[in-house]
N, C-alpha and C positions, 0 to 999 in steps of 0.2 A: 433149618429150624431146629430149636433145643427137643431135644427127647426129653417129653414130659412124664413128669412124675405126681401122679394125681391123687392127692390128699384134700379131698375138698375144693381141690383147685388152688389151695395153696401157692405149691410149691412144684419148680418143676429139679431136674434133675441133670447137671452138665456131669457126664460121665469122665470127666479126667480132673474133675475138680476134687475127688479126693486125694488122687493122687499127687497132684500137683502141690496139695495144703498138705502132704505130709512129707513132702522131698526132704525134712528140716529132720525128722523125728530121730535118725541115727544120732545127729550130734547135741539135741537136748533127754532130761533125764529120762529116765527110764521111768516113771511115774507121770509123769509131765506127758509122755508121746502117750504112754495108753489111753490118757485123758482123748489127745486127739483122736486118736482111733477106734472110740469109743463114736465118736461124731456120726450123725448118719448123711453119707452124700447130699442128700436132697438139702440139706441145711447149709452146704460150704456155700461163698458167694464164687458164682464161673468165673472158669478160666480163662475162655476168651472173651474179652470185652466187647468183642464188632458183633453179638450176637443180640437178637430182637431184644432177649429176658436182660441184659448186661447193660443192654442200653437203656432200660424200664429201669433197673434199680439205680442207672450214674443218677439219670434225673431225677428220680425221687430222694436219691441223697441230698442233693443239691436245695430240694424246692422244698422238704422238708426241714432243713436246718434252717433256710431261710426264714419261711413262713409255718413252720409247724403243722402238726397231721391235720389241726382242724382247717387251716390256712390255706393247704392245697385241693385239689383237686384233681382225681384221675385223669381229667380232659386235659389240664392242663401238660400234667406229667409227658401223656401220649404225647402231643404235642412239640414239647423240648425232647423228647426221642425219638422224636420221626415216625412213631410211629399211628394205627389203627388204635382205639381207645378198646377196643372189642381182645386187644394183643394183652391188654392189662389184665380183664377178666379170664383171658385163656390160662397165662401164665401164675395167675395170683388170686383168681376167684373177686378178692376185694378190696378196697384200699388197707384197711386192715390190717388183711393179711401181708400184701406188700411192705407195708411200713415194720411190721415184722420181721423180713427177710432182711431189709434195708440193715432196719439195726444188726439184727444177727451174725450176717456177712462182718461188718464192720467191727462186731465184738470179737471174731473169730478171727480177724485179721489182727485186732489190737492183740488176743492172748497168744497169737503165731507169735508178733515181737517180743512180746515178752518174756515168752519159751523162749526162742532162740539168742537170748542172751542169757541163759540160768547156763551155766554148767555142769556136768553132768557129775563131775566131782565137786558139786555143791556142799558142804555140810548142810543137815536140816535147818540148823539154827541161822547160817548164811542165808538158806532160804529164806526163812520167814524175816530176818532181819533189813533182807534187803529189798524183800517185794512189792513196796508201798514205792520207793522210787524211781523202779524198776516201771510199776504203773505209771505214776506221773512224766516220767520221758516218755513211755510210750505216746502216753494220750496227749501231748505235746507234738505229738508229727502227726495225730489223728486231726485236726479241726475241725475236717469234716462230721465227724461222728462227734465231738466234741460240740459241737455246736447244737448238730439236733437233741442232745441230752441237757445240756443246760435249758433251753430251749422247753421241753419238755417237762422236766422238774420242777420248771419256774411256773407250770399250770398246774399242781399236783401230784406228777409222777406217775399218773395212769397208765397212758399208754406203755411208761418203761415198765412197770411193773408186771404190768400184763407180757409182755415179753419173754422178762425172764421167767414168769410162772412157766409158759408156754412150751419153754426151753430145759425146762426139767434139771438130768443130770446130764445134760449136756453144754446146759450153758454156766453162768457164774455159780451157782448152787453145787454145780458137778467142782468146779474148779476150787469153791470154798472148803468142799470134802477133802481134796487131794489139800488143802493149806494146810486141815486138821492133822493128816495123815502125818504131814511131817512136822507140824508144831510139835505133835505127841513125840517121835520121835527125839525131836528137841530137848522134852523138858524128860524124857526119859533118861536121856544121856547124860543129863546134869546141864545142859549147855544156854537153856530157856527157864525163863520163870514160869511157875504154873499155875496161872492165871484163867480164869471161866474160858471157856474159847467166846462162845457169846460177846466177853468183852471185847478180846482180841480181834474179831472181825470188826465190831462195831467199831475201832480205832483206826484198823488199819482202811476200811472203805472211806470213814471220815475225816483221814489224814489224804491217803489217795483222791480221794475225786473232788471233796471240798477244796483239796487245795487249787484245782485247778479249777473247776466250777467257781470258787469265789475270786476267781483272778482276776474279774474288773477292779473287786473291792479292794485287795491288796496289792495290786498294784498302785490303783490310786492314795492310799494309807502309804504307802511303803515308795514311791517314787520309782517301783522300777518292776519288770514283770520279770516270772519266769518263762515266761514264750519269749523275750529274748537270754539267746543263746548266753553269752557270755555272764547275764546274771543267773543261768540255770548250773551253767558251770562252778562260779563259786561256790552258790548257796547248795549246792545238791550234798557233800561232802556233810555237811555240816547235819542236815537236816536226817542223813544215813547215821551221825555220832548221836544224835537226840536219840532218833528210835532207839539203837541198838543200848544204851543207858538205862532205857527203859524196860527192854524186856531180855540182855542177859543177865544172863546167873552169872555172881560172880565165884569165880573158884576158889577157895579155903585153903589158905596158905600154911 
């Protein structure tokens, strides 16, 4: 059984799950890895999956994208894990809190990928220029998580919100910080425009996640998705020369 970690009953605690969520950290930045190691264990999602808590969260990812937090039910969850309904309140206090963890894990796996394609001899402006697509592939192999967040959105966004409140500077809040850090350096260096950040977040989450959140619509407008491959391969190029248009500085000849 997992060695719990008791906040409320939260959360419990897989002890090689930090380790294992940071095997990446040598080969992405050096600002990027603090981000992770800033994480507190009891937040990664475990490492081994055959374990009671691993197989509470597969199913509640599953039953929540499906049917959404109000949609599900703990019984149910237990249920599709095999497990005692009484295993959910040990490990997670309430559905709540689970569906917390659920998304958690899965943001933290989504910004794993995303690190581990930044390189570490990134320019600033490389960063922020290419981050927004850099998201959208990612969350392109997520569906899962992709799902229960459209999903969720589509009822007001409560629940997500509450998430990330909950999540401090650990989660996208912490992660928005580190985009500041090198925006500034960016427009310090001559190589970014210097633009409100305010705005600049507001662009790049509503270029990021709208574009894939509104993928029924624009597929259907547009005759073709980017969830398939080969149309994400053209269009991705393109949509990298728009951002970058928009927020390099050009240099004075």
């Amino acid at each position: 059984m997992d060695k719990q970690q008791n906040r409320g009953g939260q959360r419990s605690l897989d002890e090689h799950a930090k380790e294992d969520f940071l095997n990446i950290s040598e080969q992405i930045h050096p600002s990027v890895a603090a981000f992770f190691r800033s994480i507190p264990e009891d937040l990664l999602p475990p490492s081994d999956s055959t374990t009671p808590r691993a197989r509470i969260l597969e199913a509640a990812s599953v039953m929540f994208g499906d049917k959404g937090y109000a949609g599900t039910s703990t019984r149910a969850i237990a249920e599709s894990a095999g497990v005692n309904q009484a295993m959910i309140n040990y490990y997670f206090g309430k559905k709540e809190n689970l569906f917390t963890q659920v998304v958690t894990g899965k943001l933290y796996m989504l910004f794993r990928s995303i690190a581990a394609t930044i390189d570490p001899t990134l320019t600033p402006s490389e960063f922020v220029i290419t981050l927004p697509v850099r998201i959208i592939n990612e969350f392109r192999n997520k569906p899962d998580l992709l799902r229960i967040v459209r999903r969720e959105l589509a009822l007001g966004g409560g629940m997500m919100k509450q998430v990330i409140e909950s999540l401090g500077p650990h989660g996208p809040i912490g992660f928005i910080r580190l985009l500041n850090v090198r925006y500034q350096e960016g427009v310090e260096a001559g190589e970014l425009h210097d633009y409100p950040f305010d705005a600049l977040v507001q662009y790049i989450i509503s270029l990021s996640y709208s574009f894939l959140l509104m993928e029924p619509l624009i597929s259907a407008v547009q005759g073709s998705s980017v969830l398939d491959e080969d149309v994400w391969i053209n269009r991705k190029p393109h949509i990298e020369e728009i951002i970058r248009h928009g927020l390099a500085a050009r240099k004075e000849s």
